[in-house]
N, C-alpha and C positions, 0 to 999 in steps of 0.2 A: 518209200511211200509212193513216189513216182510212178515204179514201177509195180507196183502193186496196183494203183490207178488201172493205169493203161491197160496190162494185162486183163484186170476184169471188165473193162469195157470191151473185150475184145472176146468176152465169154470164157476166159480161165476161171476155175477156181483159185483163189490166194488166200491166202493165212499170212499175216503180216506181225513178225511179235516185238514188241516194243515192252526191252524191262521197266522202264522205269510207269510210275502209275499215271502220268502226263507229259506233255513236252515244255513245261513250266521250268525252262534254265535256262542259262544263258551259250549262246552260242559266240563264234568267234569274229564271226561276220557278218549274218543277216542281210545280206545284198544278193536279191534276185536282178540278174542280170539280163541285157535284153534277148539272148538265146534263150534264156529258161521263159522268159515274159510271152517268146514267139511261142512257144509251145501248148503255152496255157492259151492263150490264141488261137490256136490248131486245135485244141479240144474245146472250145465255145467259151471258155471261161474268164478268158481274160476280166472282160467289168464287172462281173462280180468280184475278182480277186480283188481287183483296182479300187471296190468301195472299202473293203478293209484301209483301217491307217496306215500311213504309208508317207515316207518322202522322194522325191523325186530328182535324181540328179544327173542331170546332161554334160555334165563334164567336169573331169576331176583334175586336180591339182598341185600343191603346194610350196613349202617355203624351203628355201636352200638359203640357210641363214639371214633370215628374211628377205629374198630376195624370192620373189614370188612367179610360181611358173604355171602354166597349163602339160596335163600330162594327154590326157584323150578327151574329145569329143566325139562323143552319142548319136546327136541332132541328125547324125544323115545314115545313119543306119537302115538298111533297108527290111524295116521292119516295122508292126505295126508298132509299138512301146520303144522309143530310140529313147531309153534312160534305164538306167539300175534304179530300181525298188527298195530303199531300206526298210524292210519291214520285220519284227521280232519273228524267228524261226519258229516259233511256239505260231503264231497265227497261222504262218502261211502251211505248218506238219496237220496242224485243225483245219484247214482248208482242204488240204490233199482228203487229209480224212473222212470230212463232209462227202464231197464229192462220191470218191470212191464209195462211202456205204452207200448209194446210190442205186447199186450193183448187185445183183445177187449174190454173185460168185465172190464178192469181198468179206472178209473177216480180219476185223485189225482183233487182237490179244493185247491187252495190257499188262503191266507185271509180269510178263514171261520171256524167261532169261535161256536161250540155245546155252546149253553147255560141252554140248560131243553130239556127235553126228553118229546115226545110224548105219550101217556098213551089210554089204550081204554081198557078197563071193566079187569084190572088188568094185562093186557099185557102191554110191553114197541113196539110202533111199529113204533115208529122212531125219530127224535132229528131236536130241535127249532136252527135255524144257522143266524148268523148276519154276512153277506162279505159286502163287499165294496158301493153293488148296492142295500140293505136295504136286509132286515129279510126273509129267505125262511125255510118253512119246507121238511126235506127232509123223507120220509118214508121207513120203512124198515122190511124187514122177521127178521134181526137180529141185533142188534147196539153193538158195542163193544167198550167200554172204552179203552185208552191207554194213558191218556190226564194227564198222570204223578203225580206227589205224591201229588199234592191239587188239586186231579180233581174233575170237575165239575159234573161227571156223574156219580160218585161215590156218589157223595153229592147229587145231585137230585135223586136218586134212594134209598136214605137212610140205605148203606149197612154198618154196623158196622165195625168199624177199632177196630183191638185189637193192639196197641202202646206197645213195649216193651222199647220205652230208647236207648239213645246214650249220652254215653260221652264225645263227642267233635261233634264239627264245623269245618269247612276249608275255608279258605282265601285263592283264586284261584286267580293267576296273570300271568304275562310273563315276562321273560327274556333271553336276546339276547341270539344265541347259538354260540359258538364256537368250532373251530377244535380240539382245547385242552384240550374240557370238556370230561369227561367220558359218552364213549357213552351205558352205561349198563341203563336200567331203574334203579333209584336207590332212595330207601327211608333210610332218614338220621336222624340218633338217638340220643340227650343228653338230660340230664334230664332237664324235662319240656319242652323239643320240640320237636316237629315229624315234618320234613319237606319231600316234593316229587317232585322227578322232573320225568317228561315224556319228552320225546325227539319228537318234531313235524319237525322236521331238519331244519330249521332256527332260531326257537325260542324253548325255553324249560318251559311247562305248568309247573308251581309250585302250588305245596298246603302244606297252612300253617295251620299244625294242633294246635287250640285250644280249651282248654274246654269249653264245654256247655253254649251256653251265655255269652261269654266273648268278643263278637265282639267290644260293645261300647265300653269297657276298653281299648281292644286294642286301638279303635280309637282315644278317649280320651288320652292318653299317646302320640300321635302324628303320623306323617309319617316317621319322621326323627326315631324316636325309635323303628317304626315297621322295617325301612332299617336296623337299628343295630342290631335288633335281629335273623336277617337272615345269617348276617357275622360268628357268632360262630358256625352254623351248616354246612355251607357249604363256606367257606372262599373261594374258587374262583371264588364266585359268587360277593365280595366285590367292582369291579372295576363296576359292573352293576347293583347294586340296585337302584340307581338312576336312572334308567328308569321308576321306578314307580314313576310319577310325584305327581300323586292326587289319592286319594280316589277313586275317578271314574275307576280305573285301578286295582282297587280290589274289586272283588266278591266272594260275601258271599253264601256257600253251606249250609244250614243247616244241618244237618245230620238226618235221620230218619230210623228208624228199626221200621216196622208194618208190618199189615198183614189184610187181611179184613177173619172173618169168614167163610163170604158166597161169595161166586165171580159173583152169580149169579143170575137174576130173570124173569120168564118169557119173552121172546125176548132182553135181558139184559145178556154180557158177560161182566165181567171189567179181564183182564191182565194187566201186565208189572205193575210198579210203582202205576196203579191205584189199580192192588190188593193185589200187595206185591212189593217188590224190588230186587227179588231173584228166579228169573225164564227164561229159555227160553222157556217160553211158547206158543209163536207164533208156532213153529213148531208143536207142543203138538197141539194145537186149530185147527191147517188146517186141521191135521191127522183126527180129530176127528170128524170135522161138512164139511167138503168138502163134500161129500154126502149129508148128512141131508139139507145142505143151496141150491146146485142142483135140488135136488127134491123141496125144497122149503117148507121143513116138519121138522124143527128145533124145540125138544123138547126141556122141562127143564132139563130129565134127559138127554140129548145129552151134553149141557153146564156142569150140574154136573160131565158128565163124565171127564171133562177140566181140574177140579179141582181136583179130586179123582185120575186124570193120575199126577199132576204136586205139592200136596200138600205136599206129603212127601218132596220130595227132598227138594221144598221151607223150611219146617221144618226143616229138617238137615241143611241146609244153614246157614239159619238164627242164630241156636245153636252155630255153627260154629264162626257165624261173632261177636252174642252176647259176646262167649266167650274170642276170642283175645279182645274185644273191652272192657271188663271190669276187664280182668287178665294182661292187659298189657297196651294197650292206655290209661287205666286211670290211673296205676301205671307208666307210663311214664313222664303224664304230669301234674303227684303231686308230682315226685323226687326233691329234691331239692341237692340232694349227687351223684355224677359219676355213671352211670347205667352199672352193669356188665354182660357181655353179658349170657344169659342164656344160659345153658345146650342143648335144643334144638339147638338154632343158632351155637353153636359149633358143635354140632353132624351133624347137615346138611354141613356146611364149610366142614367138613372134610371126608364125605360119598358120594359121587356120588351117591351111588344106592338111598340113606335116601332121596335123593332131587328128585327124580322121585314120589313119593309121595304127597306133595302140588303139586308136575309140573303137578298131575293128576286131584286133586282137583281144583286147579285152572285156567288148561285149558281147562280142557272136564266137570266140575259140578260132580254134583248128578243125576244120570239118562239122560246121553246123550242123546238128540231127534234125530231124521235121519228122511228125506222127503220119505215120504211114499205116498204121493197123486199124483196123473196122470196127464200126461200134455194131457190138453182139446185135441179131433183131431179137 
């Protein structure tokens, strides 16, 4: 949707197809970050965004067997928004979409599913669609993947995935919010559990981390046992686990760290989750082929450039994310003894300046993008 924006402010045509018939579900996270905050900033938008509801959080947290730490701070981000935005993905995809129809050259499609890509003497020039009133193909100078981590267009274009591993899963639910809860983003730590709440201001997203394939055991052991096991990590959530009546009220994230080699082929871009999980690459892609797609003269090497602008960072990311995720989430949720808060978490608790550090990592990334492309006259 990003990029779909951009590109028609910049006088592309786009077609933008989105299967489902709204963005009415739940996502995993809902936290615009202050890199994405700057951008919407760089296209004039920012306090419009900003009136949509929304919470506001300048630095995140939590408890290592109650023992309570700061993880980053925001506040000095050199930016105008120095905080993450929680606000439901459903608002801010109706946001992108306002905007964008704006545009001439925009066209969102709802209810239409890419199922195979069109193909002609080794080019991709444009993708097979099933909506509601039967099967159209739609053709295109350039088709670009976005269609998330088992995409379809990935898989029909046959671009290898290099899979690195994750040791845990999450169990994403809701529970009520109240005026008494702690309003800090905060993730809660004892051995063999990782729990997370995000603040949506009436109800608070949770996610329950377990290991690897451990969904049906959870299930298997009950609903009644998964409510008890939530009471020890965050005990004043005890009077509301009962909200979760059934199963149905708990969804399963799988977890996945990949990366596709090539991102790219012929009339073929995949971003986002279809090429990795660890990019803002939308802004990177506009910068790049908003000319090239104009003209109407989009190389290979124009998309390789995509990749070549956006690879590294994705790689440091990822290093990043592999590392906490198998020096710490997995030594978390194989303790079975009191987990004592590490050395780091100390040192940040007790360092303001040490906590501007993640606050940087994890509001602005590895190689900030900024809108570089012209708005059409």
């Amino acid at each position: 949707m990003m990029l779909g924006l951009l590109l028609a402010r910049a006088g592309v045509d786009v077609i933008v197809l989105e299967k489902h018939a709204d963005f009415l579900r739940d996502f995993r996270g809902d936290t615009i970050h202050p890199s994405t905050l700057e951008v919407v900033h760089e296209l004039g938008l920012l306090d419009a965004l900003l009136r949509l509801p929304h919470q506001k959080v300048y630095e995140i947290g939590g408890l290592i067997e109650g023992y309570p730490f700061t993880l980053a701070d925001f506040r000095h981000l050199p930016v105008r928004a120095p905080f993450i935005a929680f606000m439901p993905q459903w608002d801010f995809l109706d946001f992108l979409a306002r905007e964008a129809g704006r545009y001439p050259g925009f066209h969102l499609m709802m209810r239409a599913e890419a199922t195979d890509l069109v193909e002609e003497s080794g080019r991709v020039t444009g993708v097979h669609v099933t909506t509601p009133e039967g099967p159209i193909t739609i053709r295109a100078d350039l088709v670009i993947g976005a269609d998330g981590r088992s995409s379809v267009i990935r898989e029909k274009a046959g671009l290898p995935v290099q899979d690195f591993g994750a040791p845990m899963d999450v169990l994403w639910f809701r529970l009520s919010h109240k005026a008494s809860d702690p309003q800090q983003a905060l993730g809660r730590i004892v051995a063999g559990r990782i729990f997370v709440m995000l603040n949506r201001g009436d109800y608070w997203q949770c996610g329950y981390v377990i290991a690897k394939g451990q969904a049906d055991r959870v299930r298997a052991a009950g609903l009644p046992a998964f409510r008890e096991g939530i009471v020890p990590i965050a005990p004043h959530m005890r009077d509301r686990v009962n909200e979760i009546a059934t199963w149905d009220d708990v969804k399963l994230l799988t977890v996945q760290v990949n990366r596709l080699t090539r991102w790219s082929r012929a009339g073929l871009l995949c971003i986002g989750d279809a090429a990795h999980a660890m990019s803002p690459v939308a802004v990177a892609a506009a910068n790049v082929l908003a000319a090239p797609l104009r003209a109407q003269r989009v190389t290979l090497d124009d998309l390789q450039r995509v990749q070549k602008r956006r690879e590294w960072p994705t790689r440091v990311t990822q290093r990043i994310q592999l590392a906490i995720q198998n020096r710490v989430i997995r030594s978390v949720l194989g303790a079975t003894a009191p987990i004592k808060p590490p050395l780091v978490a100390r040192l940040l608790t007790r360092s303001p300046l040490l906590r501007r550090i993640p606050g940087r990592l994890i509001g602005l990334g590895v190689r900030p993008e900024h809108v570089h492309t012209p708005t059409a006259v």
